[in-house]
VOGU-3710 file (C-alpha; in Angstrom, 3 decimals, decimal comma):
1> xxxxxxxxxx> 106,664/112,328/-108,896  104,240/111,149/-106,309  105,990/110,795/-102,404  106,216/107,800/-101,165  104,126/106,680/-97,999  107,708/105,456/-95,942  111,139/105,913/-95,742  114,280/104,769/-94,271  114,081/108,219/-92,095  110,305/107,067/-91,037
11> xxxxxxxxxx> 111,483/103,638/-89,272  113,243/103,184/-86,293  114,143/99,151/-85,483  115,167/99,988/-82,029  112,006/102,197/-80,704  113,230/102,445/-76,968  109,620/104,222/-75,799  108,019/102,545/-72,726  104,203/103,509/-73,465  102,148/104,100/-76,610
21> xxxxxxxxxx> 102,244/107,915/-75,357  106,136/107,724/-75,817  105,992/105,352/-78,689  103,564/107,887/-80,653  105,831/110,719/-79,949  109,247/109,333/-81,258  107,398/107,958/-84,327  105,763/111,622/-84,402  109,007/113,577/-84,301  110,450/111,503/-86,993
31> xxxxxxxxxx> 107,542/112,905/-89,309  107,778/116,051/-88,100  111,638/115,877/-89,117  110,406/114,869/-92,386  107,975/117,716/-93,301  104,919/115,365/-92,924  103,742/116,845/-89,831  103,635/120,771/-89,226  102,232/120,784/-84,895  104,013/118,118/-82,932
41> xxxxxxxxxx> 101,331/118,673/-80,206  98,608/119,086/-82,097  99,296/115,776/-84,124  99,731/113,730/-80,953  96,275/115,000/-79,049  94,521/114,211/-82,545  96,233/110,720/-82,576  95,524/110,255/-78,386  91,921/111,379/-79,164  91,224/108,494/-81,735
51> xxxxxxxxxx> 92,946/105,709/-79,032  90,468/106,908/-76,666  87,875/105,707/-79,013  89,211/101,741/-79,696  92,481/100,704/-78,631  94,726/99,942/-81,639  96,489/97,438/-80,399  96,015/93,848/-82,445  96,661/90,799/-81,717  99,813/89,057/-82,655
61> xxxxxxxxxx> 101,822/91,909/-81,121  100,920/94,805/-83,277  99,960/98,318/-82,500  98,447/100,545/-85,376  97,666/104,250/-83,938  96,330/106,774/-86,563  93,932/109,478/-87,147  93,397/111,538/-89,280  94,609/115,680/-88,370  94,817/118,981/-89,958
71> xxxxxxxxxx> 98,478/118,695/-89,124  99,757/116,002/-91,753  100,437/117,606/-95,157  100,413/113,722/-96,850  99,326/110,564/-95,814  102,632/109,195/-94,038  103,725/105,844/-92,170  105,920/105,546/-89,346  107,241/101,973/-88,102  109,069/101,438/-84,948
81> xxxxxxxxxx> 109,913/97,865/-83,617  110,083/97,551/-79,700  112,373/94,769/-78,412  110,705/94,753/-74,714  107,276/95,722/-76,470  104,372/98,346/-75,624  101,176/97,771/-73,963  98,037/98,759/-76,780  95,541/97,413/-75,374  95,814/94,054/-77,220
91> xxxxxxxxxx> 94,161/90,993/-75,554  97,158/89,149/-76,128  99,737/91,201/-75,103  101,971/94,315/-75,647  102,980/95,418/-79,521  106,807/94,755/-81,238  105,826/96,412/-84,081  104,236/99,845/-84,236  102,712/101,683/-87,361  101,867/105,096/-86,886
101> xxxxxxxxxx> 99,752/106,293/-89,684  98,791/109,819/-89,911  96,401/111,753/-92,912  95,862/114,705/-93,791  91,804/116,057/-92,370  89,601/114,872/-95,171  91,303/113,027/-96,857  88,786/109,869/-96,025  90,064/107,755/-98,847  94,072/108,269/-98,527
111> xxxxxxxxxx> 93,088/107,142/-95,044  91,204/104,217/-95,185  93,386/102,880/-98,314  96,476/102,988/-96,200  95,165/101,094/-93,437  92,817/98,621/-94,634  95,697/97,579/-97,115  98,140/97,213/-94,202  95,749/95,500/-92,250  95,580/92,927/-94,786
121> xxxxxxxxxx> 99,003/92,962/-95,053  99,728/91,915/-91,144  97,462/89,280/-91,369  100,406/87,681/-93,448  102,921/85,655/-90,916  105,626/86,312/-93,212  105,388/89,966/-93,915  105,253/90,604/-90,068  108,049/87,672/-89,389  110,222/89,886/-92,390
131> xxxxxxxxxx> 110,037/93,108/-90,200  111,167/91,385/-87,132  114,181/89,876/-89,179  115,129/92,922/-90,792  118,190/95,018/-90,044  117,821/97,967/-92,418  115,560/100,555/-92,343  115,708/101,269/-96,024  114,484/97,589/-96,827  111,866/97,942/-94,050
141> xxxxxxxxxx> 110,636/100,919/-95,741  110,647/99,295/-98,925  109,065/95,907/-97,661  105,968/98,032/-96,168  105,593/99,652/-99,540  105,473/96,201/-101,071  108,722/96,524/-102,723  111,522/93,702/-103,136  113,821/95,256/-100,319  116,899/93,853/-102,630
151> xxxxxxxxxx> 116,025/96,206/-105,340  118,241/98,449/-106,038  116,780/101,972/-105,034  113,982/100,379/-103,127  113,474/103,379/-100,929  114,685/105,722/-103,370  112,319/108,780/-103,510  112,171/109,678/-107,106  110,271/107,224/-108,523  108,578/105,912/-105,413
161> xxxxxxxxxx> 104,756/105,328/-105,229  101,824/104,680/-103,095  100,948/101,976/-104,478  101,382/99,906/-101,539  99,934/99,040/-99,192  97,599/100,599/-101,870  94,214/99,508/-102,358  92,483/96,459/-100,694  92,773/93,798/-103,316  91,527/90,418/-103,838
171> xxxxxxxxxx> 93,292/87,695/-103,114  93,240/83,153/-103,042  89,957/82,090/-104,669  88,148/85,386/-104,006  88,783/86,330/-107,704  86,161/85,383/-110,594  89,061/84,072/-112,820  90,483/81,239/-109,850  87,402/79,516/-109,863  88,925/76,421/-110,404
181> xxxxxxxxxx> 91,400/76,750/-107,771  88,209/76,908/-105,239  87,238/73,625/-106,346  86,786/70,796/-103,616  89,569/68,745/-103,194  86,812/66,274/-104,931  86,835/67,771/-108,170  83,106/69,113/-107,032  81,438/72,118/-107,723  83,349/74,916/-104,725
191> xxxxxxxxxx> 80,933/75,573/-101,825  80,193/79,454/-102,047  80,105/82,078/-99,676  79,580/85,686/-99,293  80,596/87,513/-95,949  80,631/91,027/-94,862  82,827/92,518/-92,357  82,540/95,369/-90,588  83,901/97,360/-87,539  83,040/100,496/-85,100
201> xxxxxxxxxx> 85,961/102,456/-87,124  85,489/100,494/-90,028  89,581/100,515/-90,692  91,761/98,016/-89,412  89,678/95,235/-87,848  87,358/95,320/-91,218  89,803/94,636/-93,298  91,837/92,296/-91,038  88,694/89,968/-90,964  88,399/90,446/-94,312
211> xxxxxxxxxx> 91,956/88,962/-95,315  91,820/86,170/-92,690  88,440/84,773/-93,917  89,502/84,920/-97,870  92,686/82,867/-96,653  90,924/80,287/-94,533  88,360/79,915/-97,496  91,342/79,488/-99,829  92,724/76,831/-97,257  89,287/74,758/-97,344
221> xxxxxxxxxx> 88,835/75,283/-101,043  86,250/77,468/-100,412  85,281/80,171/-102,932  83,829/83,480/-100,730  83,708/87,168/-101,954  84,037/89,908/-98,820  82,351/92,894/-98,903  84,191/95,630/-96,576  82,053/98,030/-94,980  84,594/100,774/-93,845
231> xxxxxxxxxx> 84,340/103,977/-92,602  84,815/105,380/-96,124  81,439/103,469/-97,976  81,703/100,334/-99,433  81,672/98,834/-102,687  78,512/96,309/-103,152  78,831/93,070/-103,600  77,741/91,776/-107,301  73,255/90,557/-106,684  74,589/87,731/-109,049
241> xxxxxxxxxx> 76,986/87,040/-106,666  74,987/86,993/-103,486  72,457/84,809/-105,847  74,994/82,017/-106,324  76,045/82,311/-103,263  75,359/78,772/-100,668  75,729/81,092/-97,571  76,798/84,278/-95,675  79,201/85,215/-92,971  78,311/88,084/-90,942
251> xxxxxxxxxx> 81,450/89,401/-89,251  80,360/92,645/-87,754  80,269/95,206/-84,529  78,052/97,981/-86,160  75,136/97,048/-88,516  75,122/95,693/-91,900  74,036/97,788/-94,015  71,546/96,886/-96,702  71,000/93,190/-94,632  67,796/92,963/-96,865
261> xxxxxxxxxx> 70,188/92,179/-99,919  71,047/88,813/-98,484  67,983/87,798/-97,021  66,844/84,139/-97,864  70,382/82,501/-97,290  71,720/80,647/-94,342  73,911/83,010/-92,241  76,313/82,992/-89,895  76,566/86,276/-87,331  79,411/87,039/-85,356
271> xxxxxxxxxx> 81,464/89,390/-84,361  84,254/90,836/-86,363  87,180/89,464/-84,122  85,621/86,169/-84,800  86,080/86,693/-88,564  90,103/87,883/-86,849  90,450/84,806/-84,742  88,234/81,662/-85,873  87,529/82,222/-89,901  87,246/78,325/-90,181
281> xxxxxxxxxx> 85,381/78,237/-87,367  82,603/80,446/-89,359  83,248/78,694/-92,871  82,522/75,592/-91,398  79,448/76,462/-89,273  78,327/78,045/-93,009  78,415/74,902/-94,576  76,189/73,211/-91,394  73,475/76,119/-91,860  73,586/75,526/-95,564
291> xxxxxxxxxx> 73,433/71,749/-94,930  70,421/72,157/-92,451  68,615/75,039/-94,119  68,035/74,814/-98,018  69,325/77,838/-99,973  65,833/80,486/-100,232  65,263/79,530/-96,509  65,134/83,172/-94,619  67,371/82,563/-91,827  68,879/85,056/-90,728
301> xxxxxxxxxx> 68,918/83,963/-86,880  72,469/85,269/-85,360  75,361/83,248/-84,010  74,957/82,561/-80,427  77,709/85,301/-79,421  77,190/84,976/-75,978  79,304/81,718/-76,146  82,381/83,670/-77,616  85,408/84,088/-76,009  86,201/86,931/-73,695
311> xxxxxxxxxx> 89,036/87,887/-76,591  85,857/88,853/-78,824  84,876/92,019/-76,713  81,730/91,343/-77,096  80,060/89,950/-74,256  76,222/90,315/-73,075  77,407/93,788/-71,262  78,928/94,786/-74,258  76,098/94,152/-76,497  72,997/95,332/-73,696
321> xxxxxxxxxx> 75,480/98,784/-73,414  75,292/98,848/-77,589  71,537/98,480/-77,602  70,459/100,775/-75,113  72,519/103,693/-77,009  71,241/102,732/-80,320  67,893/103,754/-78,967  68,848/106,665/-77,407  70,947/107,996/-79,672  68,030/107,900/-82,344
331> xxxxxxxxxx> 65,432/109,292/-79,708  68,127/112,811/-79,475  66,807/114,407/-82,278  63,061/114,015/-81,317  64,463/115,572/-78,043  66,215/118,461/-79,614  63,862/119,638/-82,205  60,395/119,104/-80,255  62,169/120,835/-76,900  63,695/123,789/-78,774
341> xxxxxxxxxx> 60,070/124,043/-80,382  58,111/123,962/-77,200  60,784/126,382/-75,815  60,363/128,805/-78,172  56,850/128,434/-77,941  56,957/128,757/-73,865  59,140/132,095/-74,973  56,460/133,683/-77,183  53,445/133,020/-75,216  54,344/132,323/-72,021
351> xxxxxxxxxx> 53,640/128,765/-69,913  49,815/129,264/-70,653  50,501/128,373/-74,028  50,070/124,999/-72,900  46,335/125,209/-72,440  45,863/126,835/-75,588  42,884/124,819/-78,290  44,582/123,263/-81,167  45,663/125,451/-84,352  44,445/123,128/-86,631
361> xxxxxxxxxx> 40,549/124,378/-85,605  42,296/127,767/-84,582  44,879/129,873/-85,613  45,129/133,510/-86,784  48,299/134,277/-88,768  48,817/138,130/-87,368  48,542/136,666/-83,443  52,142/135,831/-81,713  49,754/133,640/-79,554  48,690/131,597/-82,526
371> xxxxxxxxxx> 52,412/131,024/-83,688  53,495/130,621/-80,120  51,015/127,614/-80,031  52,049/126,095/-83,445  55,706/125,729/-82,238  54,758/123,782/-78,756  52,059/121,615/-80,759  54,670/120,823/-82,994  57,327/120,285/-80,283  54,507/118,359/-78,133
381> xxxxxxxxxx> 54,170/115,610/-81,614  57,821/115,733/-81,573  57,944/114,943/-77,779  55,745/112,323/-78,257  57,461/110,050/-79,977  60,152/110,141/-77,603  59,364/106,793/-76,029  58,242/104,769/-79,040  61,357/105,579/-80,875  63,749/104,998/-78,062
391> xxxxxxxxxx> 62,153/101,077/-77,949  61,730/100,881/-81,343  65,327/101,229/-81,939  66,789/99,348/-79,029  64,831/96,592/-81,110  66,603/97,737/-84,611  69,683/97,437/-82,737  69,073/93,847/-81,177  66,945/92,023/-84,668  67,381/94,793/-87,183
401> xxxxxxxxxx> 64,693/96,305/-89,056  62,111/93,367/-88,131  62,447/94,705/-84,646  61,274/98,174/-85,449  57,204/97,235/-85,852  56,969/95,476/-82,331  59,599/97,905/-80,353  57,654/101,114/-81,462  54,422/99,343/-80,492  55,599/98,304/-77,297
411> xxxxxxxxxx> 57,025/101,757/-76,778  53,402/103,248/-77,668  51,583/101,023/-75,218  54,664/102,621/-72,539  52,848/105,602/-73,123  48,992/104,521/-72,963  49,841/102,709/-69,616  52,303/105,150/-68,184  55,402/103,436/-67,518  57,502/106,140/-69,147
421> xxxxxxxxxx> 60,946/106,098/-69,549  61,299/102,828/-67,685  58,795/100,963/-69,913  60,370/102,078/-72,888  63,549/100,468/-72,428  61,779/97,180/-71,378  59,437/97,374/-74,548  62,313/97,824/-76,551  64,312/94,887/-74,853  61,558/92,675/-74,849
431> xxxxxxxxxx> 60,418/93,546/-78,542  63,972/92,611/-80,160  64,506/89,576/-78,118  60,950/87,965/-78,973  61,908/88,673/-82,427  65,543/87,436/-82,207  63,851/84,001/-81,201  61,155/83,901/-83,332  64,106/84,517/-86,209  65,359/81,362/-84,796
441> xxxxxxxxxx> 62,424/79,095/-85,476  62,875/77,035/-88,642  59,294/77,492/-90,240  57,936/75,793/-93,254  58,569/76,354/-96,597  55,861/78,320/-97,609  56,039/80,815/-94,808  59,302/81,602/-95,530  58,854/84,521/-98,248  56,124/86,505/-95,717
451> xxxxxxxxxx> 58,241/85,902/-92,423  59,967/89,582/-92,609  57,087/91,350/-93,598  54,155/89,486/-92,646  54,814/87,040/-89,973  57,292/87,976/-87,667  55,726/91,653/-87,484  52,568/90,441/-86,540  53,175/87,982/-84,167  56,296/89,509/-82,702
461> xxxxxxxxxx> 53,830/92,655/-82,222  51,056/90,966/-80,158  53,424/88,820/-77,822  54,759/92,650/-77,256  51,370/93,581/-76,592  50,269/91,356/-74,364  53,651/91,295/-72,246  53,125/95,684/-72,022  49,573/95,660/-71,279  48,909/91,982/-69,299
471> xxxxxxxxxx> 52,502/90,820/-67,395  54,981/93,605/-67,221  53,613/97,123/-68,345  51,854/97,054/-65,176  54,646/96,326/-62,812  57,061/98,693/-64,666  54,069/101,563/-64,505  54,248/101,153/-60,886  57,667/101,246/-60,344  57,913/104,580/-62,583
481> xxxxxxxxxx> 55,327/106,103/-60,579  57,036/104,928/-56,698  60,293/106,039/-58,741  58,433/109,979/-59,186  56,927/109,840/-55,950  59,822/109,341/-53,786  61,584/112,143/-56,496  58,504/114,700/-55,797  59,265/114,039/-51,984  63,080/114,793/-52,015
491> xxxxxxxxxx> 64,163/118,748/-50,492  66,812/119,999/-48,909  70,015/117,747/-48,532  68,523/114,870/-50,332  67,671/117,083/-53,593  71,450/118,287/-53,177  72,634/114,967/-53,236  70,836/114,050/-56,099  72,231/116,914/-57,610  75,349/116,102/-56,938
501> xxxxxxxxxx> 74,910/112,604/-58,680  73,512/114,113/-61,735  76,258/116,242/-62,122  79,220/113,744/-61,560  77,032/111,415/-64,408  76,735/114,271/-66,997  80,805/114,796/-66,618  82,066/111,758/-66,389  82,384/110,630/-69,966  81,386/114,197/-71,822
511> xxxxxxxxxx> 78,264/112,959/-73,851  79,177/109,115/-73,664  76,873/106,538/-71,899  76,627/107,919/-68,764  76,431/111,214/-69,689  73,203/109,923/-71,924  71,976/108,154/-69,123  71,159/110,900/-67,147  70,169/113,164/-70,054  67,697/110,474/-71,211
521> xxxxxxxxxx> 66,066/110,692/-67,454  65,630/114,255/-67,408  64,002/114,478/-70,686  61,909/111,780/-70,120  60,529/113,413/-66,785  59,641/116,195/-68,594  58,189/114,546/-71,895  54,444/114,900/-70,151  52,023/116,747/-70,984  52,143/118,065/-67,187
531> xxxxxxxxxx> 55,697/117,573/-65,563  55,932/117,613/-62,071  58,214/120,385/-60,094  60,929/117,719/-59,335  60,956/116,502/-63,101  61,517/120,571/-64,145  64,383/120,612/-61,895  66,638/117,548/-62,159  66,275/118,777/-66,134  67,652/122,231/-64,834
541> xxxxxxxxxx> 70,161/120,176/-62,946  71,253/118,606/-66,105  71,767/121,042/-68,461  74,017/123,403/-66,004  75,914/120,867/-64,841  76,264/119,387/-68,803  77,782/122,999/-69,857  80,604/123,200/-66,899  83,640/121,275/-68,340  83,482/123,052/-71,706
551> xxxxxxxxxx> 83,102/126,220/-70,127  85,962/125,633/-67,668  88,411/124,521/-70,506  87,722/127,468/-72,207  88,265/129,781/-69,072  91,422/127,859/-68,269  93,037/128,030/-71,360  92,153/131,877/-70,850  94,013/132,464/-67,729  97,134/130,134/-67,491
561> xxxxxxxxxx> 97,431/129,305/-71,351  101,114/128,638/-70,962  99,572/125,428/-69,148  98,219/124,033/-72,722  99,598/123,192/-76,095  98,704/125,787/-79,099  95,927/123,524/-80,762  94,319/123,369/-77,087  94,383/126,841/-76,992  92,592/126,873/-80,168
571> xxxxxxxxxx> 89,990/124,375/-78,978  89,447/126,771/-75,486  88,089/129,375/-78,229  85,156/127,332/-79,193  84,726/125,657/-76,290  83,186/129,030/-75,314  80,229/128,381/-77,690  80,122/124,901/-77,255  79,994/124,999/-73,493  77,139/127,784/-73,928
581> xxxxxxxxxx> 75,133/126,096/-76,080  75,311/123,169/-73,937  77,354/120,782/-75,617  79,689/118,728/-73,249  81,666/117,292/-76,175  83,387/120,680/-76,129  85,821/119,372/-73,464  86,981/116,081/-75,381  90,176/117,309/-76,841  91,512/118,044/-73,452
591> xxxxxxxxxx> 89,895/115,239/-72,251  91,565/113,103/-74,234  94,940/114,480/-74,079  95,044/114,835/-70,479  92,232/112,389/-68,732  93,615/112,146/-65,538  93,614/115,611/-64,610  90,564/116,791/-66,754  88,215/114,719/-65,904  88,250/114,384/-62,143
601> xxxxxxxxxx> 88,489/118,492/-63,041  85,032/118,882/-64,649  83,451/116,012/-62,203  84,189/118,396/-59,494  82,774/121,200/-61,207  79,745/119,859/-62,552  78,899/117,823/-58,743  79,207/121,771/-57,035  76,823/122,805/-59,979  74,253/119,614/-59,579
611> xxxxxxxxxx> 73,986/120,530/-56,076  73,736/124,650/-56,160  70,689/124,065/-59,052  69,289/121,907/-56,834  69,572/124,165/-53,803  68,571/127,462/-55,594  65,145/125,381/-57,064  65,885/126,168/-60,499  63,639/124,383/-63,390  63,920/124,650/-66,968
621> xxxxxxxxxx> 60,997/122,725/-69,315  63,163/122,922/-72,113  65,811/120,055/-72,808  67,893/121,931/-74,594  69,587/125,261/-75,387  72,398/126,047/-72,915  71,920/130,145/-72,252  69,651/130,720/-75,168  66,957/129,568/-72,725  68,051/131,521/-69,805
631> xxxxxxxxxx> 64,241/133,244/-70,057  62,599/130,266/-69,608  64,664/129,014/-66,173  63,387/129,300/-63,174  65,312/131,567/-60,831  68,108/132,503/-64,133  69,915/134,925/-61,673  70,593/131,398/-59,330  71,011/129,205/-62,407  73,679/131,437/-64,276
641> xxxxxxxxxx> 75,460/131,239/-60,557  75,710/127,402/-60,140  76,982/127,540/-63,830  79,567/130,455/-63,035  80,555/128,134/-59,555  81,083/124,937/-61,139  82,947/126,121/-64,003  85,048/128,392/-61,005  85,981/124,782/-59,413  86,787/123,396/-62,639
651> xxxxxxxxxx> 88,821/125,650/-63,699  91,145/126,267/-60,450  90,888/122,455/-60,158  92,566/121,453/-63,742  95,110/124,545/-63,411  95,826/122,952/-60,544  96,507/119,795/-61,565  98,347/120,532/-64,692  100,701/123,217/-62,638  101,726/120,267/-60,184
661> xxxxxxxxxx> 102,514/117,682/-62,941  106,093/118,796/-64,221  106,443/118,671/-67,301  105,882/120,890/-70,338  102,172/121,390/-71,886  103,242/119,150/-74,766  104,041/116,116/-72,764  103,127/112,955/-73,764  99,361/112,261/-73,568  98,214/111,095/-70,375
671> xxxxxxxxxx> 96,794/107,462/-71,039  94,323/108,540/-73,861  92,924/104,753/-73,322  91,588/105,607/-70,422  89,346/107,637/-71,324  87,150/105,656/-73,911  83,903/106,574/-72,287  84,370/110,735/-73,170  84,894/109,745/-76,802  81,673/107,743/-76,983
681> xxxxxxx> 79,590/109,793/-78,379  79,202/110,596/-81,844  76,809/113,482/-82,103  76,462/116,427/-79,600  73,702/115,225/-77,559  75,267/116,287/-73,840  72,662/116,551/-74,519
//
């Protein structure tokens, strides 16, 4: 006897809740009731953390929230249907119809199979017109399982199953065996497609565009096969398939993976609310590209999105924003390894290690010295590539793989010509627009097999080249170097200020874009062979003020734990190490269960802690570490007391906050949306 995903008990047609906070909570309690859920709290900061990543609210007047939280026991489904409706965060408007869908941690699959199958299933008018009509909870319950809510026993619990929603499943002409159903209305051979859709959660909006493009394609007598790219893999689509296939629709926010397997068709690339909103928009631009551009022609050039509507969310800003952290977030782990190298190496054999002769001609296995220089040799090749990979892959993110060869060349000629950081987000911009146009040009025929491998990199490469070295390498150099001068001259209240910026940057979002922002900076001041005083202390700067709001949730949650919910409590425990080892993403949970207090909180903190580093002249030359490189700070005594400070204001600052606000610990999540930026990040780079 398997359990079933709803019940009557799990749906409430008369949800009275105001916000999604209040919404998530009655849906909540109702599982709780139920045995699904075993920490009320807990469940709800898990579910207010994964709105702070994406909104959930659809279009059409929907509102999905779900996660996934060591509190479910099963994969469950809650429905509630608002009469005045609840603001998600749709484009469109607030939700009538709320699904809460909770699994178990882990369990990936139960996960993704719930959702993407109801995804597809509220693309259907009449399954979300049914809920709105129906006046019994029991036949809501079974209509969401994909049962006939006359049955008898419908929602009967005995013989229930999950098979619905069930697995995504193939539907109009999509199928091998309704080919002739896809026929033209002519009696010609169908026009073909293939289309992949993908999303930054790769859930709800995949599968959505998914189910919206297979029905306008049935509509047009169009015969397309989808390949879904969710969070959970993805099952490839057949090569015969993709063969026969007269072009491709790109529907996508995150790269497609394995693009290469659908190189030589015409393509279509937009975003995945476009696949949502305008599917015969994109089948019908398909069949002009396939008109205009013979099947084997390479082109791959990508829909114009800047002409989209706002509704897309995914405007220039957007997209620049998505870029630049696809090159940084692939230039972290140079950072990490090659700075906890040269650290270590700095720890062995002191700062003279720098000057030592290269271990390849000399090195003597008993000698500390020898092994201190093999770890900053290493770290210094690590540190190196620092630059090149940061434009390299702010090229990937903008052409895809064809932009890597011309972004990591223009990031090498950064180096040569020393415009630093600067330079390497310019090479890296430059690199993957030239090759984004050059995509664009329709070459002839014979050219076409060498463009991504011959053609583009070479002359996408020396149009990077000459740009770095003859029209804007030289300009950017200049501006990095007036940039360092007018650092090396701060002191006194202008260095505090600057500290004070630094700080509010590294705890505003808790690893996100800002926070990245100004960790990129300080790492690339001190990714020189010599880096200057300044450069050794805005990285000092950095890292204290990066460890504060960890640190101060843990201490809070020490002294006034009545003031937080168990599972917080819990997180304050780690947040110890985290905050220690200098990993700002320590503070997220509470960040996202309680922005409004939290945040402002560790901003406080971590501005007082910018601004006492900066006083005391602390420096650190490594980028990394948190306390485990207390040795190699400048002034640690000072340091360890702008940390201790900072995490003091924090601390007072939050208990503060949260003793003022009246209402229990458990309270509704403050406006999780809110705080999108602190749930950027996906990897603990506070770093």
């Amino acid at each position: 006897m398997n359990t079933p995903l709803i019940t009557a008990d799990l749906v409430d047609l008369d949800l009275t809740a105001g916000t999604k906070d209040e919404a998530a909570r009655a849906l909540a309690r109702r599982m709780v009731a139920a045995g699904r859920v075993t920490d009320l709290d807990g469940f709800l900061a898990d579910v207010a953390a994964r709105e702070a990543q994406m909104p959930t609210g659809l279009e059409g007047g929907i509102g999905i929230p779900h996660c996934r939280s060591a509190h479910v026991t099963r994969p469950t489904l809650a429905f509630g249907r608002s009469a005045r409706g609840i603001d998600f965060g749709a484009a469109d408007g607030p939700a009538t119809l709320v699904f809460l869908i909770a699994a178990p941690a882990g369990a990936d699959q139960d996960h993704l199979s719930i959702l993407s199958a109801l995804a597809r299933d509220l693309m259907r008018a009449e399954f979300t017109d049914a809920l709105r009509a129906e006046t019994s909870a029991a036949r809501a319950a079974a209509l969401i399982r994909g049962e006939d809510p006359q049955a008898e026993g419908a929602d009967a619990e005995d013989d229930t199953t999950d098979e619905a929603p069930g697995e995504p499943r193939e539907t109009g002409v999509t199928a091998d065996d309704a080919a002739d159903s896809g026929a033209d209305r002519d009696g010609a051979e169908p026009f073909r497609i293939v289309a992949v859709t993908s999303c930054p959660t790769g859930i709800a909006h995949t599968y959505m565009a998914a189910e919206s493009l297979e029905r306008a394609a049935q509509a047009e007598g169009v015969r397309i096969h989808v390949e879904t790219q969710g969070s959970a893999g993805f099952e490839r689509l057949d090569p015969a398939v993709i063969a026969a296939a007269d072009a491709v629709i790109f529907a996508h926010d995150v790269e497609v993976r394995e693009r290469d397997r659908f190189a030589g068709k015409p393509t279509v690339d937009a975003g995945v609310k476009a696949g949502i909103n305008r599917p015969a928009e994109l089948i019908a631009d398909a069949r002009r590209r396939a008109t205009e551009t013979p099947a084997g022609a390479p082109t791959t050039a990508p829909m114009d999105r800047t002409g989209e509507s706002a509704d897309n969310g995914d405007g220039f800003g957007t997209r620049l924003r998505t870029w630049l952290m696809t090159g940084v977030s692939y230039m972290v782990p140079f950072v990490a390894a090659g700075g906890l190298m040269i650290a270590l190496g700095f720890a062995l054999g002191g700062y003279e290690i720098s000057d030592a002769p290269s271990v390849a001609d000399h090195f003597v296995w008993t000698e500390a010295h020898s092994w201190a220089a093999l770890l900053f040799q290493i770290g210094g090749a690590a540190f190196g590539f620092l630059i090149p990979v940061l434009a390299g892959y702010i090229a990937y993110g903008m052409a895809d793989r064809p932009g890597l060869v011309p972004g990591f060349v223009g990031g090498a000629i950064a180096i040569t010509i020393d415009a630093g950081f600067l330079g390497g987000l310019a090479a890296g911009l430059v690199a993957g627009a030239v090759v984004r146009a050059i995509q664009r040009v329709n070459v002839p025929a014979p050219l076409r097999g060498i463009m991504p491998v011959v053609v583009i990199p070479l002359i996408s490469s020396a149009i990077v080249g000459f740009l770095m070295y003859i029209v804007i390498g030289k300009p950017i150099a200049s501006a990095q170097s007036g940039l360092t001068d007018w650092l090396e001259g701060l002191s006194g209240s202008n260095a505090v200020l600057l500290g004070v910026l630094l700080g509010l940057m590294m705890c505003f979002d808790l690893g996100g874009p800002v926070n990245k922002v100004a960790y990129a900076f300080a790492t690339g001041g001190i990714a020189v062979a010599d880096p200057s005083d300044t450069s050794l202390k805005i990285m000092a700067t950095v890292m204290a003020a990066g460890m504060v709001p960890p640190l101060a949730m843990a201490l809070a949650t020490t002294v006034r734990g009545k003031l937080f919910t168990k599972t917080e409590k819990e997180n304050g425990k780690a947040a110890w190490v985290l905050g220690a080892s200098f990993i700002s993403e320590g503070a997220i949970p509470f960040a996202a269960a309680d922005p409004l207090r939290v945040i402002p909180s560790a901003m406080a903190g971590g501005a007082v802690t910018g601004a006492l580093t900066m006083a005391f002249d602390n420096t650190l030359r490594a980028p990394h570490g948190g306390v485990f490189v207390v040795p190699l700070i400048g002034s640690p005594f000072l340091y360890l007391i702008a940390i201790a400070a900072g995490t003091a204001v924090s601390t007072a600052l939050v208990i503060l906050l949260k003793s003022r606000r009246g209402t229990k610990p458990a309270a509704a999540p403050e406006a999780a949306g809110t705080t999108a930026p602190a749930a950027a990040a996906a990897a603990p780079v506070s770093a």
